[in-house]
C-alpha positions as CSV (number, residue, x, y, z in Angstrom):
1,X,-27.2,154.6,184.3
2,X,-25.4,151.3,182.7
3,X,-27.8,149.8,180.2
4,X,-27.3,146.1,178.9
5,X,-27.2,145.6,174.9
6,X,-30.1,144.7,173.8
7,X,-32.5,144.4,176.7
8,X,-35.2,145.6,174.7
9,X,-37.2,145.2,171.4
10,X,-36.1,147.0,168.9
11,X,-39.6,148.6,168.4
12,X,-39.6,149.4,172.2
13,X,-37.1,152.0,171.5
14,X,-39.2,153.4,168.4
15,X,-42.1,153.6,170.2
16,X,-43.9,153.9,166.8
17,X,-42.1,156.0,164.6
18,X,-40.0,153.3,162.6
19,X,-41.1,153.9,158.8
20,X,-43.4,152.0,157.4
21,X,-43.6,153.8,153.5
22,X,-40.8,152.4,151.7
23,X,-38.9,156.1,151.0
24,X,-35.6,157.9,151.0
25,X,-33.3,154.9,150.1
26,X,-30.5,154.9,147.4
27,X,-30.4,151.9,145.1
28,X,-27.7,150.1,143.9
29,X,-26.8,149.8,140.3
30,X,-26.6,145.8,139.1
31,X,-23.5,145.4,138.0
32,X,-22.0,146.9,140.9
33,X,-24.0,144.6,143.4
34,X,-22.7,141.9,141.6
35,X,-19.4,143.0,141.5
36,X,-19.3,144.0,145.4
37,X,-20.7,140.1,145.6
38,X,-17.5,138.7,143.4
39,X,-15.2,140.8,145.7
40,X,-16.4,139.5,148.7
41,X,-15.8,135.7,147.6
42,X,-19.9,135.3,147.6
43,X,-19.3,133.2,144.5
44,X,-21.7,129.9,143.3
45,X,-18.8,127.8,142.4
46,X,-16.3,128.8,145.0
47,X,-17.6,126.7,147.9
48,X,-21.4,125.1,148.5
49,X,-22.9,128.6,149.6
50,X,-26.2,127.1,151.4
51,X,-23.2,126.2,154.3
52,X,-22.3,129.3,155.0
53,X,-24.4,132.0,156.5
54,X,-24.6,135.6,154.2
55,X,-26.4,138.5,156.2
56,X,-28.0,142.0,154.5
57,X,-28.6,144.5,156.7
58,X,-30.7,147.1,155.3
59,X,-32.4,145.1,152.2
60,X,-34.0,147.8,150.8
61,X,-36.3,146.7,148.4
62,X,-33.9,143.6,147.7
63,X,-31.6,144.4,145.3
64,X,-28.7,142.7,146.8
65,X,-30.7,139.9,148.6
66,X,-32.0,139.1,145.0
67,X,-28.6,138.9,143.6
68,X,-28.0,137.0,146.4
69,X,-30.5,134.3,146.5
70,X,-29.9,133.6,142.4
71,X,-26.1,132.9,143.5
72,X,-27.5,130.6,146.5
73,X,-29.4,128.3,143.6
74,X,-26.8,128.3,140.7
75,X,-24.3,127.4,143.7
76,X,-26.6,124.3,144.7
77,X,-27.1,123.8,141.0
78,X,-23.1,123.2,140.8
79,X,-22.5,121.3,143.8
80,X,-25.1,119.1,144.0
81,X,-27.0,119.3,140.4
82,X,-30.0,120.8,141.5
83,X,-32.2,122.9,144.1
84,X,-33.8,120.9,146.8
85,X,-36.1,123.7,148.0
86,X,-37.2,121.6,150.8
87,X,-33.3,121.3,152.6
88,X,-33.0,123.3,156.0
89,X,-30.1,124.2,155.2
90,X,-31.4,127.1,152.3
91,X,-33.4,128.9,155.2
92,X,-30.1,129.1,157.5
93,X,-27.9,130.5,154.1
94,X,-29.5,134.4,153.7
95,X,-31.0,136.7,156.2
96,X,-31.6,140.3,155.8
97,X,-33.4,142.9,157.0
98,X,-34.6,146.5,156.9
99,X,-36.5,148.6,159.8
100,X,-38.7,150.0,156.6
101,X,-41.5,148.3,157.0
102,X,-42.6,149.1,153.4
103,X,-39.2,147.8,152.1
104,X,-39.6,144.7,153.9
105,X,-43.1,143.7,152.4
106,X,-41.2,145.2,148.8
107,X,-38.5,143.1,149.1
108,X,-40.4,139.8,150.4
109,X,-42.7,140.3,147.5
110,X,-39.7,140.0,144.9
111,X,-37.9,137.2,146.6
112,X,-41.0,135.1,146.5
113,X,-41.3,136.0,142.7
114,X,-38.0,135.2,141.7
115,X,-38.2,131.9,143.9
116,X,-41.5,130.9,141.9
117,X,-39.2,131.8,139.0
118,X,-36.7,129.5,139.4
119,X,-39.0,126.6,140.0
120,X,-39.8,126.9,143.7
121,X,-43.2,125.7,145.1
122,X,-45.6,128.3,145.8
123,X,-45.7,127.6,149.8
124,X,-42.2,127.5,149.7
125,X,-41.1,130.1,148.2
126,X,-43.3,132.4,150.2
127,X,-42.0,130.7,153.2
128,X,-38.1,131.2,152.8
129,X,-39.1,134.7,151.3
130,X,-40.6,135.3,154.8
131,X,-37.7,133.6,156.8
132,X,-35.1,135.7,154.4
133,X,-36.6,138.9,154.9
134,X,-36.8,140.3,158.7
135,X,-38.7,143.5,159.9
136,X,-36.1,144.4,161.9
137,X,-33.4,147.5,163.2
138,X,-30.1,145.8,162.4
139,X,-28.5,147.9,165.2
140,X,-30.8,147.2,167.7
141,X,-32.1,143.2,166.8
142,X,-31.1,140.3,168.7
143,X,-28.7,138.8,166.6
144,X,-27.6,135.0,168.2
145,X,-25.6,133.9,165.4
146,X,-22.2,134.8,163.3
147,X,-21.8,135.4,158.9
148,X,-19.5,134.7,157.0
149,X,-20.7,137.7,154.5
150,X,-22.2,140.9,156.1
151,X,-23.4,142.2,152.7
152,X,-25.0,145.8,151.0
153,X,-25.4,149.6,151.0
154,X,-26.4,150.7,154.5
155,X,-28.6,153.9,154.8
156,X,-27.2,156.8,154.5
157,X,-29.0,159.1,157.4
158,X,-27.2,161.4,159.7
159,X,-28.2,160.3,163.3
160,X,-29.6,163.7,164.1
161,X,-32.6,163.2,161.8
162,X,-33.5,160.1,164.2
163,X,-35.7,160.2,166.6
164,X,-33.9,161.2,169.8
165,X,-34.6,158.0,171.6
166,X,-33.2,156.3,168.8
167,X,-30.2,158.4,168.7
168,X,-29.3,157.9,172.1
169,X,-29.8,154.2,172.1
170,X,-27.5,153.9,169.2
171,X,-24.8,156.3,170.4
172,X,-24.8,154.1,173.6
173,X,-24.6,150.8,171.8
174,X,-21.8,152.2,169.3
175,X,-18.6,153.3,170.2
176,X,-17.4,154.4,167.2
177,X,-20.8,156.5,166.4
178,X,-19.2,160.1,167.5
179,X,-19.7,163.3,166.7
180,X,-21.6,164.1,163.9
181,X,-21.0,160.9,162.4
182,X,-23.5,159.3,159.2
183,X,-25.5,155.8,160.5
184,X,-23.4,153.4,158.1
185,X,-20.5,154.2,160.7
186,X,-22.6,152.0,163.4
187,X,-23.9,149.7,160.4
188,X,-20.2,148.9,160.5
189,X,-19.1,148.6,163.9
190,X,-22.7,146.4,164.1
191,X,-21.6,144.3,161.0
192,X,-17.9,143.6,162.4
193,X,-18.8,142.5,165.7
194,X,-21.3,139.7,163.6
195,X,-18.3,138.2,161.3
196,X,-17.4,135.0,161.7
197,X,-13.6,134.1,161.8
198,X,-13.6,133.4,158.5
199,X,-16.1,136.3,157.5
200,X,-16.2,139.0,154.8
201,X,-17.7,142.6,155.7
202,X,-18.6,144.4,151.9
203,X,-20.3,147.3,152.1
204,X,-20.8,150.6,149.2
205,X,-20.6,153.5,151.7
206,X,-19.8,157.1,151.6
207,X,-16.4,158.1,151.8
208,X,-16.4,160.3,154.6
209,X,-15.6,158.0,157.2
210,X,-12.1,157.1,155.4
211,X,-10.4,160.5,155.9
212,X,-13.3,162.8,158.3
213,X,-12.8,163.6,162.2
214,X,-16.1,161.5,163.0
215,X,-14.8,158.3,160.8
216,X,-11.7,158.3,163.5
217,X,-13.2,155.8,166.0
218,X,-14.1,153.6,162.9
219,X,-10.8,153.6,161.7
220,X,-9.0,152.8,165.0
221,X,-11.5,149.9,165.6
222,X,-10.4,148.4,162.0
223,X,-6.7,149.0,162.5
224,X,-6.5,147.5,165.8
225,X,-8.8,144.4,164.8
226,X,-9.4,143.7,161.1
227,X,-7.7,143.8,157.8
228,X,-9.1,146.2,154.9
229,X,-8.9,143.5,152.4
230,X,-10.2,145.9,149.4
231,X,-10.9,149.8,149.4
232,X,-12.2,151.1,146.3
233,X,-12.6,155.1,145.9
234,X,-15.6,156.0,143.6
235,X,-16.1,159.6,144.5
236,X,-16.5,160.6,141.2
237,X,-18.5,158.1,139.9
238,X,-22.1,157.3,139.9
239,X,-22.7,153.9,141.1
240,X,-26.1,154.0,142.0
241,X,-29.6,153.8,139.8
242,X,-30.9,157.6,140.8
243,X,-27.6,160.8,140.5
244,X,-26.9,161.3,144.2
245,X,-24.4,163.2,145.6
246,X,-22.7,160.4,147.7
247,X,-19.0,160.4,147.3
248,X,-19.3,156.6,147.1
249,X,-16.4,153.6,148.3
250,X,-15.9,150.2,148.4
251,X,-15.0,148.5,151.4
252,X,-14.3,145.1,152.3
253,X,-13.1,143.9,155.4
254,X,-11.9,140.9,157.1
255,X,-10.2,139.4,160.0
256,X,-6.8,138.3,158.5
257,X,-4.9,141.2,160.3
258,X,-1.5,141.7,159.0
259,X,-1.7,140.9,155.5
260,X,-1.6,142.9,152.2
261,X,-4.5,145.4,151.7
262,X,-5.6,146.3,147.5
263,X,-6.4,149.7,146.9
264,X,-8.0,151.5,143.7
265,X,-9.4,154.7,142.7
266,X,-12.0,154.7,139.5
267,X,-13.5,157.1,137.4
268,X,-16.0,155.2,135.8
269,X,-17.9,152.0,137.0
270,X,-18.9,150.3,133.8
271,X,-19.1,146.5,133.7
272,X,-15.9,145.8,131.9
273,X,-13.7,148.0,134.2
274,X,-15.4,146.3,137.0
275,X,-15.0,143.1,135.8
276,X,-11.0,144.0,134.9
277,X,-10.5,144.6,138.6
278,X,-11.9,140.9,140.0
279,X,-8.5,139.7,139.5
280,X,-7.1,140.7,142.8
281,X,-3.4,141.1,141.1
282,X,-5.3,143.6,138.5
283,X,-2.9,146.1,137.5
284,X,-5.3,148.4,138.9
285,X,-5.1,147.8,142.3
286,X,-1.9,149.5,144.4
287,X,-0.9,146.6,146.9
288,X,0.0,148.4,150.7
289,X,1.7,145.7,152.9
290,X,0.0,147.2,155.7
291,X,-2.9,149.8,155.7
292,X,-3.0,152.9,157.7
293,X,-2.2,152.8,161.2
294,X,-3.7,153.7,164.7
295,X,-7.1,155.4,163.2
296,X,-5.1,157.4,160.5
297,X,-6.9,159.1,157.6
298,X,-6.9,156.8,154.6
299,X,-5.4,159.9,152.3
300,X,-4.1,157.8,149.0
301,X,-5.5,154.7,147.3
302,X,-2.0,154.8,145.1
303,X,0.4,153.3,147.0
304,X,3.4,156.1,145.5
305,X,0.9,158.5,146.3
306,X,1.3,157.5,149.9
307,X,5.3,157.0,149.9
308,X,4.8,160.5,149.1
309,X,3.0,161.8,151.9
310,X,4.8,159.6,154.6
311,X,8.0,161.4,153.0
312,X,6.8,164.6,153.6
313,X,5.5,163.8,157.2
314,X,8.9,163.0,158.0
315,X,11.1,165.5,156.6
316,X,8.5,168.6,157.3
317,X,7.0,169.8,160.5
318,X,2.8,170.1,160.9
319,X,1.8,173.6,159.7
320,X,0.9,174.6,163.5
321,X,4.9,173.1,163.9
322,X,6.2,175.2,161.3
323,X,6.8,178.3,163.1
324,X,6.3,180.6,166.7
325,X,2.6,180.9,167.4
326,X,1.2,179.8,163.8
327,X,-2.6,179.4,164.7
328,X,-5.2,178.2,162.4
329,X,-9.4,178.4,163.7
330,X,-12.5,179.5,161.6
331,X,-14.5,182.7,161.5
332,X,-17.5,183.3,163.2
333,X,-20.7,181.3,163.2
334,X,-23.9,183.3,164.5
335,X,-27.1,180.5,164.1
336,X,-28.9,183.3,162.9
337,X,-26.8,184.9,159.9
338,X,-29.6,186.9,158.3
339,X,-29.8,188.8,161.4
340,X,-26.4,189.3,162.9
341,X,-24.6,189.9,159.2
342,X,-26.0,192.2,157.6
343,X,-25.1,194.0,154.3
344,X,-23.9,197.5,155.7
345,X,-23.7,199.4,158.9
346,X,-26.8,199.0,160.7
347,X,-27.9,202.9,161.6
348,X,-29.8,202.0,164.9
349,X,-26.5,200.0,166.8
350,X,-23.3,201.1,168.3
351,X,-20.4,201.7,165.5
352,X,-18.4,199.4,167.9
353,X,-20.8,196.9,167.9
354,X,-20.3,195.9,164.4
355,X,-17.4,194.4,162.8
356,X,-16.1,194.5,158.9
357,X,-17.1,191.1,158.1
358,X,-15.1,189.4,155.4
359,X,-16.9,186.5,153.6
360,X,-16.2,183.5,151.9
361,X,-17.0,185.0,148.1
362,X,-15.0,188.2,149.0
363,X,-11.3,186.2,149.2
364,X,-9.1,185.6,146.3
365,X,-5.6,185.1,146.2
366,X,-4.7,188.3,144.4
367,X,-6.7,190.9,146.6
368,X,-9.6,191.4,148.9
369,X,-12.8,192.1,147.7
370,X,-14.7,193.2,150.2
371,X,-18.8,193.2,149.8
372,X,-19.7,196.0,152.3
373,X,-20.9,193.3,155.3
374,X,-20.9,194.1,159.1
375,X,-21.2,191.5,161.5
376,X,-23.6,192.3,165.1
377,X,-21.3,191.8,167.8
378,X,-22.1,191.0,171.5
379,X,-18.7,191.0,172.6
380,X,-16.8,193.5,174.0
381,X,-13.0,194.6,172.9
382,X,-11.5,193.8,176.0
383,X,-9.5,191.1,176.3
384,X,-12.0,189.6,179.0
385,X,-14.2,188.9,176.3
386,X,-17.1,189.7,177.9
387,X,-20.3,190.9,176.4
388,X,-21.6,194.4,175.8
389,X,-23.7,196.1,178.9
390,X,-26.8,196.6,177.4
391,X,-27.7,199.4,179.2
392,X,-24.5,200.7,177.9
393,X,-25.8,200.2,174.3
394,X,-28.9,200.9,173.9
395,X,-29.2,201.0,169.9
396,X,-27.8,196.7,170.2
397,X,-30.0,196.3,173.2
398,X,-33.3,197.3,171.0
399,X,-31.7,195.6,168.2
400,X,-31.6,192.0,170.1
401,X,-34.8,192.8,171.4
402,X,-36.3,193.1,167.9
403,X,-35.1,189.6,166.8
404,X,-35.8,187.9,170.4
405,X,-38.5,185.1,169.8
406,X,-36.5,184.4,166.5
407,X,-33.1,184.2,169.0
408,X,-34.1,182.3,171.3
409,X,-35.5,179.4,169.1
410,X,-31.3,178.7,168.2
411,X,-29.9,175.6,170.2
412,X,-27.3,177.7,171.5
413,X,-29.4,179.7,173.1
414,X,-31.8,176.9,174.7
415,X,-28.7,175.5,176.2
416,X,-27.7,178.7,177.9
417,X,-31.0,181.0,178.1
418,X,-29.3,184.0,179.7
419,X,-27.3,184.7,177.4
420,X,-30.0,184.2,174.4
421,X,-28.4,187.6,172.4
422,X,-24.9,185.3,172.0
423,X,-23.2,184.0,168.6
424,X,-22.5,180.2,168.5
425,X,-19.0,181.2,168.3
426,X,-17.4,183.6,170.7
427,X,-15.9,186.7,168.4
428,X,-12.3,187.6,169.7
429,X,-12.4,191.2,168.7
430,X,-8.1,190.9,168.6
431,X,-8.3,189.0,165.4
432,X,-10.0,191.5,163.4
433,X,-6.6,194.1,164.1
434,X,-4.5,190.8,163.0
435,X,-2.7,190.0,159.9
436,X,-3.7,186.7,158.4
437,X,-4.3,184.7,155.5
438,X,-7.5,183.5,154.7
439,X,-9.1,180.1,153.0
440,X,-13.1,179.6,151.5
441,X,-13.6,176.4,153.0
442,X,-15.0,174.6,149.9
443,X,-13.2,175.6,146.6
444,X,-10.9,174.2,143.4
445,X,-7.6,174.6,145.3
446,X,-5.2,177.8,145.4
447,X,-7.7,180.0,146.9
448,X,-5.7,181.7,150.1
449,X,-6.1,185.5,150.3
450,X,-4.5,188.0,152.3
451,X,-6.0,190.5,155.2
452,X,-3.6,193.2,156.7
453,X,-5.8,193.1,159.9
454,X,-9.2,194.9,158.4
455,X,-11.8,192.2,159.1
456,X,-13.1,189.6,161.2
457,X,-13.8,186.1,159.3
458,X,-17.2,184.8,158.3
459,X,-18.1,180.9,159.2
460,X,-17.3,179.8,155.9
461,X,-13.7,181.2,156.2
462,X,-10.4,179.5,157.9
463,X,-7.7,181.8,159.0
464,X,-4.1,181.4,159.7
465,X,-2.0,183.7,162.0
466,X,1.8,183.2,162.7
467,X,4.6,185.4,163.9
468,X,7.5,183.1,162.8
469,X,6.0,183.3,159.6
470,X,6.4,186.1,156.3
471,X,2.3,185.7,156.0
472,X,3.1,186.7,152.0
473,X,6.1,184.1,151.7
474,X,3.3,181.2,153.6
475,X,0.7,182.1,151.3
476,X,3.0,181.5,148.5
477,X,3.6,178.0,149.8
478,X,-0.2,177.2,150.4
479,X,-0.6,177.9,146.9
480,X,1.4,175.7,145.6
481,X,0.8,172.4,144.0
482,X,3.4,171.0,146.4
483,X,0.4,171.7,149.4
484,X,-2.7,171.4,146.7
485,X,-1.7,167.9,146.6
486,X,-2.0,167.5,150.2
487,X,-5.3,169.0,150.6
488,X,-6.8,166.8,148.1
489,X,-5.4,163.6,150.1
490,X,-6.3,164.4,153.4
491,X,-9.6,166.3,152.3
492,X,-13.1,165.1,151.4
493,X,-13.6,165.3,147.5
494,X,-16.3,167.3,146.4
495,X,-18.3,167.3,143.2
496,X,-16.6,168.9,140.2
497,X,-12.9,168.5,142.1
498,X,-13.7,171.0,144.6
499,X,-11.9,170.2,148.3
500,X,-12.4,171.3,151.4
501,X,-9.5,173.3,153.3
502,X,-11.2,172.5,156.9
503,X,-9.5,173.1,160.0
504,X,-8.9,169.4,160.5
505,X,-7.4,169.3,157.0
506,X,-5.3,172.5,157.3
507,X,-4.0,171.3,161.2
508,X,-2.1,167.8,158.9
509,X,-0.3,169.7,156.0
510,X,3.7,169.3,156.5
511,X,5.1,172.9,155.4
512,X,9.1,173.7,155.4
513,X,10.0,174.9,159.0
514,X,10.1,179.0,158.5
515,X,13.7,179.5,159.7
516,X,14.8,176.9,157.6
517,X,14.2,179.5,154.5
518,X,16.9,182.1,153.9
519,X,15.9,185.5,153.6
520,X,16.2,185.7,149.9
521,X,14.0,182.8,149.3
522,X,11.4,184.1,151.8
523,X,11.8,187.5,149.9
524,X,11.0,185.4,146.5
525,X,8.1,183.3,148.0
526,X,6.4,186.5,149.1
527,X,7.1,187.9,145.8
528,X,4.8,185.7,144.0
529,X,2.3,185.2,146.7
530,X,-0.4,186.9,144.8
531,X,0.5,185.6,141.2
532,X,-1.9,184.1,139.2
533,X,1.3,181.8,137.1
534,X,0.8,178.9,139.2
535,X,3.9,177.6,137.2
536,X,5.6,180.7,138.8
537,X,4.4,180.1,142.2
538,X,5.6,176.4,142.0
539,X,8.7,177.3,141.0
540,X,9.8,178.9,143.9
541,X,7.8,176.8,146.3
542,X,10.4,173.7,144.7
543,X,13.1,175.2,146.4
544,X,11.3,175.5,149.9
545,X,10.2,171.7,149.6
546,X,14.0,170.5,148.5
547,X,12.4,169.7,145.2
C-alpha cells in the first residue's frame, strides 16, 4: 500500500507513547555549539540574521536554540542598533523542536528567561519562546517552509528501540534509513530535503554513518546532491557535557556541489583549537577538491592520507581479488550462546553434534589457544546441509527439548517456528576441516591467527579461506602496518584505538595479487607470519607492497 508523506499527525503515529519526561539526551558542550554555529556562517555580524530562517530539530533542553537566539539579538543590535521585540520578523528567524515533551517545556522555560534577560517584555518573551519552541517529531511534522541553517545534535537512538509503528513510518518516509541504521541518519535526509538554496546543514553526529554499511544510502544521497562543506573527526574526543561513548563528527553540508570540501581530524576540542580552525584556510584543515564519490566510505580526513589509499586501490586487487577462491565470512552466531556453546563436551549429545568452537579470546597471532568450548550443532555433515533427524539423535533431541520455551522466544525462531532448534547462522560443517586465518572482530590491530582446520569460528570471529593463497605468507601481510593502516581508514574507531576488522572492512583492503609474489618472498612472508617483531614483519611485507 502507497502511503502519502505526511498524511497524518505526527502524534497519530505515536498513538501515545511519544516521551514526555525529559531523559536519555546527550548535551552539547558550549564552546562547541558555538563553534558548530561559527562554522555554519550563523554569525551576528555576517548578514541581518532575523531575515533568514535557522531551524533546530531536536532542541533538547535548548542548548543550541539558546546560543542561537543571543546571536539573533546581538545581530539586530549590529544592524539596526537595537532589539525591536515587537518586529514579525524575530518570530519567523528560529524554530525548533523536540518530540520530548518534557524537553520542550525545558527548553521554552529557558528561552523565555534569557529573553526577559536581555530586556524583552514579559508577554513577549513568553510568546516567541512559545512560537520558537514546537512540540513536534521533526521527521514526521508538517514542515511548509525552507532554512537557511538546519542546526544541532540529533538523537542518538537506534530505530529498533522505537516503537514499531514509529519505525515503520520512518523507514517508509526515509530512504536512506536502512539496515540497522542510528535515527540521525533520517534527521539528515529530513534536514536536507528542508535547506534552502542557499542553506547550511551542521549537525554533531556519530561517525558511523561516514564509513558503516548502513551510512551508504546517506552518503550516496550527499554525493549525488550536496557538497560536504566541512567534516570534522572527533572520535577521540569528548565533546559533550556528560563522557559518552559516541565517536563524535562534524558535518556541515551545503548545496554548492562541485566545490572544495575542508577536512580535519582533532584530538582535543578546547576553545582555542576550536577557535584556530574558524579560519577556513586553517592549516589544520586538508582541502579535497572533490569529496568521496558515488556513496564511498569517507576513510581519511588527511587529504595525503587519501592519495594513499586511492594509490593502493589502483595498483592492488580487493583481498577477495587477490587470489583463486579467497573467501572471507564470520563464525557462527546461535541467539542463545549460553546454551548452544558450552565450555566442554556436553555428556548427554551426540559426539558429532558438537563442534570445537574457537573463540574470539582464544586467537593470537603466534598460536591457538584454545579454551576447551564446543558449539551444539543442528546441522548435519553432509554437504546438503540439512539438519540432524532427531529421532536419529536422541541425546540433541532431549537436549533441544530442555531449552525449548527459552528457544523459541529468539526472533529467528518466531520467524520460522518449525525449525525453532536452529542457529541464526547456518554452520557449514566443511569449514571446520578448513585451513584459515582468523581475526577477533574488535581489537588494537595485528591480531590474525592461524587454524590448520581444527575448529569452527565463534560469532565474534572473521575467517579467511584461499587456495591461491600461502595462508602463513597472507597472514604475514595482514599483519603488517602496510594493511593496519587500511583497517583503521575504512574501519570504525573504537575507544582506546581499538578497530574493527568486520567483514565489510576486510571485503575493501587492496593486498598484492598472490602470483605476483615469487616463491622466495612468499617463503619469507610465511616465515615471519607468527613473529612478534612487527619491524620484522614489515620488512618483508615492503617488498610485497613495492615499498
Amino acid at each position: 500500500m502507497s502511503l502519502l508523506l505526511f498524511e497524518q499527525d505526527w502524534r497519530d503515529v505515536w498513538e501515545g507513547a511519544a516521551p514526555t519526561e525529559p531523559v536519555g539526551a546527550v548535551f552539547t558542550k558550549p564552546e562547541v555549539t558555538e563553534f558548530i554555529l561559527d562554522l555554519a556562517g550563523y554569525q551576528p555580524t555576517l548578514s541581518r540574521l532575523a531575515d533568514q530562517r535557522l531551524l533546530e530539530p531536536s532542541c533538547g533542553d535548548g542548548a543550541f536554540l539558546a546560543a542561537s537566539v543571543l546571536r539573533l539579538l546581538d545581530s539586530e543590535r549590529h544592524h539596526r542598533g537595537k532589539v525591536a521585540w515587537s518586529d514579525g520578523q524575530l518570530v519567523t528567524a528560529l524554530k525548533a523542536c523536540d518530540v520530548n515533551l518534557g524537553f520542550v517545556t525545558q527548553a521554552r522555560g529557558r528561552i523565555e528567561r534569557l529573553l526577559i534577560q536581555e530586556g524583552c517584555p514579559g508577554e513577549r518573551a513568553r510568546i516567541l519562546a512559545n512560537v520558537w519552541v514546537e512540540h513536534a517529531d521533526f521527521l514526521l511534522a508538517h514542515w511548509r517552509e525552507r532554512f537557511d541553517f538546519v542546526i544541532g545534535n540529533p538523537p542518538y537512538v537506534r530505530i529498533e528501540d522505537l516503537p514499531q509503528r514509529v519505525m515503520q513510518r520512518y523507514r517508509e518516509l526515509f530512504p536512506t534509513c536502512v539496515d540497522r541504521a542510528d535515527l540521525y541518519i533520517a534527521f539528515f535526509e529530513q534536514g536536507l530535503h528542508l535547506l534552502s538554496d542557499g542553506g547550511q546543514l551542521a549537525f554533531i553526529c556519530a561517525n558511523r554513518f561516514v564509513k558503516n554499511q548502513y551510512g551508504r544510502s546517506l552518503r550516496e544521497l550527499i554525493s549525488r546532491q550536496y557538497r560536504v562543506r566541512f567534516f570534522l573527526n572527533l572520535e577521540h574526543t569528548q565533546p559533550f557535557v556528560s563522557d559518552v561513548s559516541a565517536y563524535p563528527c562534524i558535518v556541515v553540508l551545503d548545496r554548492e556541489t562541485g566545490k572544495e570540501t575542508r577536512a580535519a581530524t582533532l584530538d582535543r576540542v578546547d576553545g582555542s583549537t576550536l577557535r584556530s580552525l574558524l579560519d577556513g584556510y586553517s592549516s589544520e584543515w586538508s582541502v579535497f577538491p572533490s569529496w568521496y564519490p558515488e556513496g564511498a566510505p569517507w576513510v581519511a580526513t588527511n587529504k595525503g592520507a587519501f592519495d594513499q589509499h586511492e594509490a593502493l586501490a589502483e595498483q592492488y586487487p580487493l583481498l577477495e581479488d587477490s587470489a583463486e577462491q579467497t573467501r572471507v565470512g564470520i563464525g557462527v552466531a546461535t541467539g542463545a550462546d549460553d546454551i548452544f556453546v558450552r565450555p566442554s563436551k556436553e555428556a548427554s549429545v551426540e559426539d558429532y553434534c558438537q563442534l570445537p568452537l574457537i573463540m574470539a579470546k582464544d586467537v593470537t597471532a603466534e598460536s591457538l589457544n584454545w579454551s576447551g568450548h564446543y558449539l551444539i550443532n543442528p546441522y548435519k555433515s553432509s554437504p546438503d546441509g540439512g539438519f540432524h533427524s532427531m529421532s536419529d539423535t536422541p541425546g540433541l533431541a532431549a537436549y533441544f527439548e530442555h531449552h525449548r520455551e527459552r528457544l523459541e522466544k529468539r526472533h529467528t525462531a518466531r520467524k520460522s517456528p518449525e525449525m525453532w532448534f536452529r542457529t541464526i547462522d547456518r554452520v557449514s560443517y566443511e569449514l571446520t576441516g578448513t585451513p584459515k586465518l582468523l581475526l577477533p572482530d574488535i581489537q588494537n590491530g595485528g591480531v590474525v591467527g592461524w587454524d590448520a582446520g581444527n575448529y569452527y569460528p565463534h560469532h565474534n570471529l572473521y575467517w579467511i579461506t584461499s587456495l591461491g593463497w600461502n595462508l602463513h605468507a597472507l597472514q604475514a601481510v595482514l599483519r603488517s602496518t602496510f594493511v593496519y593502516n587500511q583497517v583503521r581508514a575504512v574501519s570504525v574507531q573504537m575507544r582506546g584505538g581499538a578497530v574493527r576488522y568486520q567483514a565489510q572492512v576486510l571485503r575493501k583492503l587492496r593486498v598484492p595479487l598472490a602470483s605476483s609474489l615469487s616463491s622466495d618472498l612468499v617463503h619469507r612472508l610465511a616465515a615471519v607470519a607468527r613473529s612478534i617483531n612487527q619491524t620484522e614483519i614489515d620488512t618483508v611485507a615492503a617488498e610485497a607492497f613495492h615499498v
